[in-house]
KEDO-805949 format. One record per residue: z, y, x of N, C-alpha, C in turn; residue number from 1. Coordinates in steps of 0.2 Angstrom, whole numbers, plus 5000, padded with zeros to 4 digits. Atoms other than C-alpha are relative to their C-alpha. Example, Ala and Ser with C-alpha at 12.3 -4.5 7.8 and 13.67 -1.06 7.14 Angstrom:
2
n.up / n.north / n.east / ca.up / ca.north / ca.east / c.up / c.north / c.east / num
5000 / 4994 / 5004 / 5039 / 4978 / 5062 / 5000 / 5006 / 5004 / 1;
4999 / 4994 / 4996 / 5036 / 4995 / 5068 / 5003 / 5005 / 4996 / 2;
# end
This chain:
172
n.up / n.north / n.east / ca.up / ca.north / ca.east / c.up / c.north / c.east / num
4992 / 5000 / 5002 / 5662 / 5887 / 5385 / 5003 / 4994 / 5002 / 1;
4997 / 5003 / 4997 / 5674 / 5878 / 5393 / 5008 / 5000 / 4997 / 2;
4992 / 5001 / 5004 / 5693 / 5873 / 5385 / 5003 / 4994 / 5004 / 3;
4997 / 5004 / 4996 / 5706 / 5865 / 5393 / 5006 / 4999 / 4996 / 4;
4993 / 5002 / 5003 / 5721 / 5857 / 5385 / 5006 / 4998 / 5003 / 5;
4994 / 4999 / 4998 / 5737 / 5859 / 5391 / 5007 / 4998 / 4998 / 6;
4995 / 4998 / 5003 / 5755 / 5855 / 5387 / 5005 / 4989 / 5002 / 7;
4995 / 5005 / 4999 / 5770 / 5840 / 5389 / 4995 / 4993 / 4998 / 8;
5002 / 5007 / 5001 / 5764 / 5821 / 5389 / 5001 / 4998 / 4991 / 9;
4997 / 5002 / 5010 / 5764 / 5816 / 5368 / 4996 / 5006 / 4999 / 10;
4999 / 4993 / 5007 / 5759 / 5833 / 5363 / 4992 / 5001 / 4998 / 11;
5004 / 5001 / 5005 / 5741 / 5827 / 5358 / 4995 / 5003 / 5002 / 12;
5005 / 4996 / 4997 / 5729 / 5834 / 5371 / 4994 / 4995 / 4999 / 13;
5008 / 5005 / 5000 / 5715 / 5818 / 5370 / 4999 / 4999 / 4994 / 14;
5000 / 5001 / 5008 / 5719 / 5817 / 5351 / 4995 / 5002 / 4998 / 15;
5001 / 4993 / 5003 / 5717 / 5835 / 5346 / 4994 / 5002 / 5004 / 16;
5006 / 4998 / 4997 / 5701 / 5838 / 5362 / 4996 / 4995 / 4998 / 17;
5008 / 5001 / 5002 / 5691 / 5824 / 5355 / 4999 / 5003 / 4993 / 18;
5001 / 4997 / 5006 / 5693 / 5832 / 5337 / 4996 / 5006 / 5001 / 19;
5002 / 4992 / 4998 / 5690 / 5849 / 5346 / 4991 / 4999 / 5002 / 20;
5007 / 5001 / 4998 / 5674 / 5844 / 5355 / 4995 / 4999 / 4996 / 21;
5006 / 5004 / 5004 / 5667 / 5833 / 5342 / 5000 / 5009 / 4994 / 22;
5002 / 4994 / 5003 / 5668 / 5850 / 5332 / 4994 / 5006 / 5003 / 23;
5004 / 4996 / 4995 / 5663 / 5861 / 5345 / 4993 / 4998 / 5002 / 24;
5009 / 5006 / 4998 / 5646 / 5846 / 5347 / 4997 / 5002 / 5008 / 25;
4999 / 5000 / 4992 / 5652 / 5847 / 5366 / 5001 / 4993 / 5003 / 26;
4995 / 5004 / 4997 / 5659 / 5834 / 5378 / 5006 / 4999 / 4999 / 27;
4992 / 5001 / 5000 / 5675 / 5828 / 5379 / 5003 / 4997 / 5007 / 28;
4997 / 5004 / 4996 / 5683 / 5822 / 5394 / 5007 / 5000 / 5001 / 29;
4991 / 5000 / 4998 / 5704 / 5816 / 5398 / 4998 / 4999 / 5007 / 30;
5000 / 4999 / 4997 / 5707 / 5821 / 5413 / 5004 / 4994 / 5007 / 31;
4997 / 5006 / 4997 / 5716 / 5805 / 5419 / 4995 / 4994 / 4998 / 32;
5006 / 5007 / 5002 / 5701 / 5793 / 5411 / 4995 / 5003 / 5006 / 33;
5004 / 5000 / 4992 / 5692 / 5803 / 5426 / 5002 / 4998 / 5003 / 34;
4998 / 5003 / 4993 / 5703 / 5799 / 5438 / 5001 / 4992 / 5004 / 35;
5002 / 5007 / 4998 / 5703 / 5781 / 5436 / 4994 / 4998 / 4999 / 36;
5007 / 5004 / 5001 / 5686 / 5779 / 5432 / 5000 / 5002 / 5010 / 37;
5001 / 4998 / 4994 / 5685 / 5787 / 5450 / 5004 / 4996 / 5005 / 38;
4998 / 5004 / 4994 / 5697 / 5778 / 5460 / 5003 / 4993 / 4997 / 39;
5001 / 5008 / 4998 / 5696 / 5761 / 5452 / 5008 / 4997 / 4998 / 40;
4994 / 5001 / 5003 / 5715 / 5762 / 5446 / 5002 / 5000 / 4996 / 41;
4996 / 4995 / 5004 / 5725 / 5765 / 5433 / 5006 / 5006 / 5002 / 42;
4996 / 4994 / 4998 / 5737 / 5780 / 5434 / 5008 / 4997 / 5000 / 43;
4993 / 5004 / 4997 / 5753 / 5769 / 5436 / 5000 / 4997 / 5007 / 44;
5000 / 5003 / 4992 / 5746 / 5759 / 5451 / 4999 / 5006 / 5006 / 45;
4999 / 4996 / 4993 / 5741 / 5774 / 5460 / 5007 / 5003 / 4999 / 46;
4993 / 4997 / 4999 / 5757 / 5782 / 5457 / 5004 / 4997 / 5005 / 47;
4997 / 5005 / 4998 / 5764 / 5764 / 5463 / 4998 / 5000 / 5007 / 48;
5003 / 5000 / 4995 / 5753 / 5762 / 5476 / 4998 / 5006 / 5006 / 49;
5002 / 4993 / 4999 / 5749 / 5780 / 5483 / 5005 / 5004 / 5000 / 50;
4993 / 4995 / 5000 / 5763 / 5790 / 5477 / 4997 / 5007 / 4998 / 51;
5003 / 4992 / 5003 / 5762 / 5807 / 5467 / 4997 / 5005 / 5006 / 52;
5004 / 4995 / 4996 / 5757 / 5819 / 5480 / 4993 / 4997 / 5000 / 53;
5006 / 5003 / 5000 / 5741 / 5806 / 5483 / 4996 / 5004 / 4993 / 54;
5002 / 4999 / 5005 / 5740 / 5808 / 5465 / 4997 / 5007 / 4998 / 55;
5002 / 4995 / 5002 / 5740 / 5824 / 5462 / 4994 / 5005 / 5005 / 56;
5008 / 4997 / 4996 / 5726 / 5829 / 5476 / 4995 / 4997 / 4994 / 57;
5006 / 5004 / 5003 / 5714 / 5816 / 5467 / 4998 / 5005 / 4994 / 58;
4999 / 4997 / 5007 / 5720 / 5825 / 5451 / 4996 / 5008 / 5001 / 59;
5003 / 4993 / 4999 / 5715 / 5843 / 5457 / 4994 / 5001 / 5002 / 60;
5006 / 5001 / 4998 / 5700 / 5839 / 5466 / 4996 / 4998 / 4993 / 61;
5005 / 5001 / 5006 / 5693 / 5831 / 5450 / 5000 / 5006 / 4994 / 62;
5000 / 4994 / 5005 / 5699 / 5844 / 5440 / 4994 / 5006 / 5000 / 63;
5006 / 4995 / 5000 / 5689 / 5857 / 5448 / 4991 / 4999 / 5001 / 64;
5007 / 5002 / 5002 / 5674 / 5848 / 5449 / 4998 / 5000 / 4993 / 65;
5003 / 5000 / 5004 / 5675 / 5845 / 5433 / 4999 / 5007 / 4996 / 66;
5003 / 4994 / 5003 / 5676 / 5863 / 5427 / 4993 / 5006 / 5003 / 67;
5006 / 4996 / 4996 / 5662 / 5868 / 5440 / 4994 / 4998 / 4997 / 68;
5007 / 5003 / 5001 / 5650 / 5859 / 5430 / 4998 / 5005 / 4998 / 69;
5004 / 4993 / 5003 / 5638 / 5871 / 5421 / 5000 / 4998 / 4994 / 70;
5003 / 5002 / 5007 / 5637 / 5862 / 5403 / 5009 / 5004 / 4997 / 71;
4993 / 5000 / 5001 / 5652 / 5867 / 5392 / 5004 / 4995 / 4996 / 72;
4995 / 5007 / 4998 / 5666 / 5853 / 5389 / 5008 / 5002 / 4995 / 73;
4993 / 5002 / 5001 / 5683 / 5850 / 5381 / 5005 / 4996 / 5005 / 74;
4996 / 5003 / 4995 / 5696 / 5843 / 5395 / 5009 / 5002 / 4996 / 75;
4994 / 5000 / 5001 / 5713 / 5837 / 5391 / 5002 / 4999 / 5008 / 76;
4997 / 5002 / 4994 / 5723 / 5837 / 5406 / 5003 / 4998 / 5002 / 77;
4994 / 5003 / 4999 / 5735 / 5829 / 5412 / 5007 / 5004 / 4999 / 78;
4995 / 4997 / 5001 / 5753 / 5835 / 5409 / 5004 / 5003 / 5005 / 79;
4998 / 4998 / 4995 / 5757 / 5839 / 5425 / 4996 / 5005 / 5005 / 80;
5005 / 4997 / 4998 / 5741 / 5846 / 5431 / 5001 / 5006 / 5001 / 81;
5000 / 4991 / 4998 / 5743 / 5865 / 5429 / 5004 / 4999 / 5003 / 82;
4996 / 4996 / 4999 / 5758 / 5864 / 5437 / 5001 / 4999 / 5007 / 83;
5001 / 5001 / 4991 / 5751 / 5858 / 5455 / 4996 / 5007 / 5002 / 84;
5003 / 4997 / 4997 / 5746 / 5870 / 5468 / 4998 / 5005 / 4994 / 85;
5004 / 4993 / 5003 / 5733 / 5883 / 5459 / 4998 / 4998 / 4996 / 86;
5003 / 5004 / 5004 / 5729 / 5871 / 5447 / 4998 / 5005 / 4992 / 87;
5001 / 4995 / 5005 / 5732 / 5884 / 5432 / 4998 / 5004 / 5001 / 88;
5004 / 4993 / 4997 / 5723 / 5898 / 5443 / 4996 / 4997 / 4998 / 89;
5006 / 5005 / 5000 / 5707 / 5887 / 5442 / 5000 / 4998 / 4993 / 90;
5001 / 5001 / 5008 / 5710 / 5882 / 5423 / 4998 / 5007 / 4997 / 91;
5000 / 4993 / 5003 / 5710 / 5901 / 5420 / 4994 / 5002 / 5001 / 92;
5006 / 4997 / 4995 / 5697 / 5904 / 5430 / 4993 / 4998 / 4996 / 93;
5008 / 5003 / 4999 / 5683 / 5892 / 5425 / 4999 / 4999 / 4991 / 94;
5000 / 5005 / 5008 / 5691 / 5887 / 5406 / 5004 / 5005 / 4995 / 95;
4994 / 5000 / 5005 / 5699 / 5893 / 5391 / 5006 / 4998 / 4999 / 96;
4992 / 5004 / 4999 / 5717 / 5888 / 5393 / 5003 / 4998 / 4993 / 97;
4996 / 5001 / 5008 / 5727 / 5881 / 5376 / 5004 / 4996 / 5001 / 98;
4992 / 5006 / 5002 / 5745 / 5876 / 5376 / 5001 / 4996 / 4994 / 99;
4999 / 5003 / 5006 / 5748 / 5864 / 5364 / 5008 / 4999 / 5000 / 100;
4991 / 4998 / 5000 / 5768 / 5868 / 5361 / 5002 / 4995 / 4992 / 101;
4997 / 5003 / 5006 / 5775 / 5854 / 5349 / 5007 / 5000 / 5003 / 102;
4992 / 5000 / 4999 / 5793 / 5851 / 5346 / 5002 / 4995 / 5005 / 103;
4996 / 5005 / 4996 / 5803 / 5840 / 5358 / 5002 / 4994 / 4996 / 104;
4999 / 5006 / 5003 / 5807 / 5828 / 5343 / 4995 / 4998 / 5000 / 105;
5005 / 5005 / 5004 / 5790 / 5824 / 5337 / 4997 / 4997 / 5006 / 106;
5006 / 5002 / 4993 / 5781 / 5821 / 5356 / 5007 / 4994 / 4999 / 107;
4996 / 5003 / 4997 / 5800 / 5812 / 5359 / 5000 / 4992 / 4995 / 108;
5000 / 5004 / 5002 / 5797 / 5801 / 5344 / 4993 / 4997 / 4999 / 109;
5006 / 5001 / 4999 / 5777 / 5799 / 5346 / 5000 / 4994 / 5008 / 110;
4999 / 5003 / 4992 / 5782 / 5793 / 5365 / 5006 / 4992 / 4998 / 111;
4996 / 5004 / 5002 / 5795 / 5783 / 5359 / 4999 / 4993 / 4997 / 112;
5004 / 5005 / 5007 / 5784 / 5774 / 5344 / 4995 / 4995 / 5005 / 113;
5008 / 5004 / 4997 / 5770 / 5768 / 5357 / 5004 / 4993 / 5005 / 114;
4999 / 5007 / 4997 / 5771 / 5751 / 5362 / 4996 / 4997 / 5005 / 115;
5009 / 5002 / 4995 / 5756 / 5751 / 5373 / 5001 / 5009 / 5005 / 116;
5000 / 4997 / 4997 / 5763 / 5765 / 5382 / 5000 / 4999 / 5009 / 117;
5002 / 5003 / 4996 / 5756 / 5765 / 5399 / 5002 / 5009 / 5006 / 118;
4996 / 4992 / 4998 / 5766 / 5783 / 5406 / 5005 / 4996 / 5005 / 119;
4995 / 5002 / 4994 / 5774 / 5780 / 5421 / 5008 / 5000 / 5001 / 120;
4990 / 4995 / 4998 / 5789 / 5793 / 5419 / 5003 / 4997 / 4996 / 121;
4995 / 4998 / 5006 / 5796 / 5789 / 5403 / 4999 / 4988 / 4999 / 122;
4997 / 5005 / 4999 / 5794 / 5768 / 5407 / 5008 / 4999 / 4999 / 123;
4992 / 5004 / 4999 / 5809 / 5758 / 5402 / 5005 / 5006 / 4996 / 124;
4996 / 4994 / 4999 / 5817 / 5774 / 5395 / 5001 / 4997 / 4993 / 125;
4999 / 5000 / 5008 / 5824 / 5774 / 5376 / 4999 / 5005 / 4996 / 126;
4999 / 4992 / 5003 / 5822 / 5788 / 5364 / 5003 / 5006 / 5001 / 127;
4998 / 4994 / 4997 / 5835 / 5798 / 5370 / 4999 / 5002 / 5009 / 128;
5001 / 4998 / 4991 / 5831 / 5794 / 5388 / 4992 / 5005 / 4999 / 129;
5004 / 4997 / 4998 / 5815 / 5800 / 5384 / 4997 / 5007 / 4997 / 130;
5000 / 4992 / 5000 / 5818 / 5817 / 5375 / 5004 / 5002 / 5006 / 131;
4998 / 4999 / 4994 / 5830 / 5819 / 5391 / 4995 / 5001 / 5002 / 132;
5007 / 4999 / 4994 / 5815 / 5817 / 5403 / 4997 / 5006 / 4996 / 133;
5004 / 4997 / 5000 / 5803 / 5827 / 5392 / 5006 / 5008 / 4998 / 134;
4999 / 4993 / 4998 / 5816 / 5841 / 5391 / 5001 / 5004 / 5007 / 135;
5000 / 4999 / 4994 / 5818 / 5841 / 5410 / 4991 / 5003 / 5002 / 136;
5007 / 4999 / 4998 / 5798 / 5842 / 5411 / 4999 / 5005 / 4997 / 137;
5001 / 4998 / 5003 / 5798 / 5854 / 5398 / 5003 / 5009 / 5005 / 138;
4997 / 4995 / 4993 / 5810 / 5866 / 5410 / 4994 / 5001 / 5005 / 139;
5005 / 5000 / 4992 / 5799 / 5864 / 5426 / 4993 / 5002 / 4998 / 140;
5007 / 4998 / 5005 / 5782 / 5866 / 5416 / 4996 / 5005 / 4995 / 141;
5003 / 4996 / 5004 / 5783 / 5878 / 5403 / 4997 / 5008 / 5003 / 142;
5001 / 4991 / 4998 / 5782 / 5894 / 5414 / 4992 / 4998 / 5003 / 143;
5008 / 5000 / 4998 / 5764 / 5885 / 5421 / 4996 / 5001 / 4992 / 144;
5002 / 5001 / 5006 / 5760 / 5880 / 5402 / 5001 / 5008 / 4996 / 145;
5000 / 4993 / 5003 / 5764 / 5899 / 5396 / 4995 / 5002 / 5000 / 146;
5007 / 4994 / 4994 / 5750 / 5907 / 5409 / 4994 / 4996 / 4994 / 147;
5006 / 4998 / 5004 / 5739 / 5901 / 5394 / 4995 / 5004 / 4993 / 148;
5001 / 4996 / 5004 / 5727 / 5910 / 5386 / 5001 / 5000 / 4991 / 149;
4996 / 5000 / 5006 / 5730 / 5903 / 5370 / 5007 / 4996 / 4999 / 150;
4994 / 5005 / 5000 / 5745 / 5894 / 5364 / 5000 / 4997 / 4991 / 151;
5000 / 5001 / 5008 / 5746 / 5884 / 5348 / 5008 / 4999 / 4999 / 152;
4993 / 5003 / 5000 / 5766 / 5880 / 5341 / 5000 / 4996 / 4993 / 153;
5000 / 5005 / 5004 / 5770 / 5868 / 5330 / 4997 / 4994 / 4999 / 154;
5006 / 5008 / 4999 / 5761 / 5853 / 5323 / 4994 / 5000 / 4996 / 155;
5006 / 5002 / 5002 / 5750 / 5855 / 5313 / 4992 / 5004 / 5001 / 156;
5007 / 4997 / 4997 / 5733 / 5860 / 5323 / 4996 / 4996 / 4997 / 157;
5007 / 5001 / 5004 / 5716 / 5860 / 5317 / 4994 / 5002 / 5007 / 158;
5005 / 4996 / 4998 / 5700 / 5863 / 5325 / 4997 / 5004 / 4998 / 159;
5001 / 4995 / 5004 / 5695 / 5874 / 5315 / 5005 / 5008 / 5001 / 160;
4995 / 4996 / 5000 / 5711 / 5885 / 5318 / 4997 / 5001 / 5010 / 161;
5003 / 5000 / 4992 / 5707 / 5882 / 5339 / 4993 / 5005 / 5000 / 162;
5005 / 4997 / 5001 / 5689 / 5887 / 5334 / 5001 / 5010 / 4999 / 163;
4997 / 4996 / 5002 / 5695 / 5902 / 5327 / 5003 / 5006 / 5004 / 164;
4995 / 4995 / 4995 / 5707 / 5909 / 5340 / 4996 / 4998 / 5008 / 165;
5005 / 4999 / 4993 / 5694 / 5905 / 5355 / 4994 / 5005 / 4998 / 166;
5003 / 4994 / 5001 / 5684 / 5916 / 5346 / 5000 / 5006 / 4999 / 167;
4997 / 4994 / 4998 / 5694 / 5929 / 5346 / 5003 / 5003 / 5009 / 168;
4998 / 5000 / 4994 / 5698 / 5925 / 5364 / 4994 / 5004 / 5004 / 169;
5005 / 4999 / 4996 / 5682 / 5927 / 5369 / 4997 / 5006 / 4998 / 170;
5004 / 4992 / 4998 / 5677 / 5945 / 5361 / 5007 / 5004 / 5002 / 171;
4998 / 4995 / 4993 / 5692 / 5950 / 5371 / 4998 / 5000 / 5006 / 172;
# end
């Protein structure tokens, strides 16, 4: 079994997939701690250095290797990921999809609180600048972030509730 977490930047995909996994007594991988382990940078230099289209090959490439693997896995993904190319065809494909849908305020004030934030978009931005941004991203995103199989809303997820709703996923 394979799960993939999906949804806006803040909304708690590597928090909530190590919780899930360590439940699950699977792996865990963020899908951005691969891609710097792989190329050697962090995800602002390449952006700096490279430029998003770069990025987001690196990012889809890795992606699909990593759900090609044969063992089964938890994967946060990045927040933009499904919304490249066939990126969410292939999440669909290999993974169990799970939107993780929190409010615009609590991600905007999670993003806002981090002082060690290391997000490229939302750099330099204030509170309202960066509920602006993530409602702009939130537009452009959601119709990739829908196509998932499951969807959680609100804030308070559990793994046990995830657990739960994958296994009804799965005797459909």
């Amino acid at each position: 079994m394979k799960v993939v977490l999906v949804g806006l930047p803040g909304s708690g995909k590597s928090t909530f997939g190590k919780q899930l996994a360590s439940a699950m007594e699977v792996d865990f991988f963020d899908l951005d701690q691969l891609i710097e382990a792989r190329v050697g940078q962090t995800i602002p230099d390449i952006f700096m250095l490279q430029g998003e289209e770069a990025f987001r090959k690196i990012e889809s490439s890795i992606l699909r290797e990593t759900l090609e693997r044969k063992e089964s896995l938890v994967l946060a993904s990045g927040g933009g990921a499904p919304c490249y190319k066939d990126n969410m065809a292939i999440i669909n494909e290999f993974a169990t999809s799970v939107y993780l849908n929190l409010p615009l305020e609590s991600i905007s004030s999670r993003l806002s609180n981090s002082k060690n934030s290391t997000r490229p978009m939302f750099a330099g931005l204030d509170k309202n600048g960066v509920k602006s941004k993530l409602s702009e991203l939130m537009e452009a995103r959601e119709p990739y972030y829908e196509q998932s199989k499951i969807k959680l809303s609100g804030e308070d997820f559990s793994a046990e509730l995830l657990i739960f709703e994958l296994a009804r996923e799965l005797k459909n």
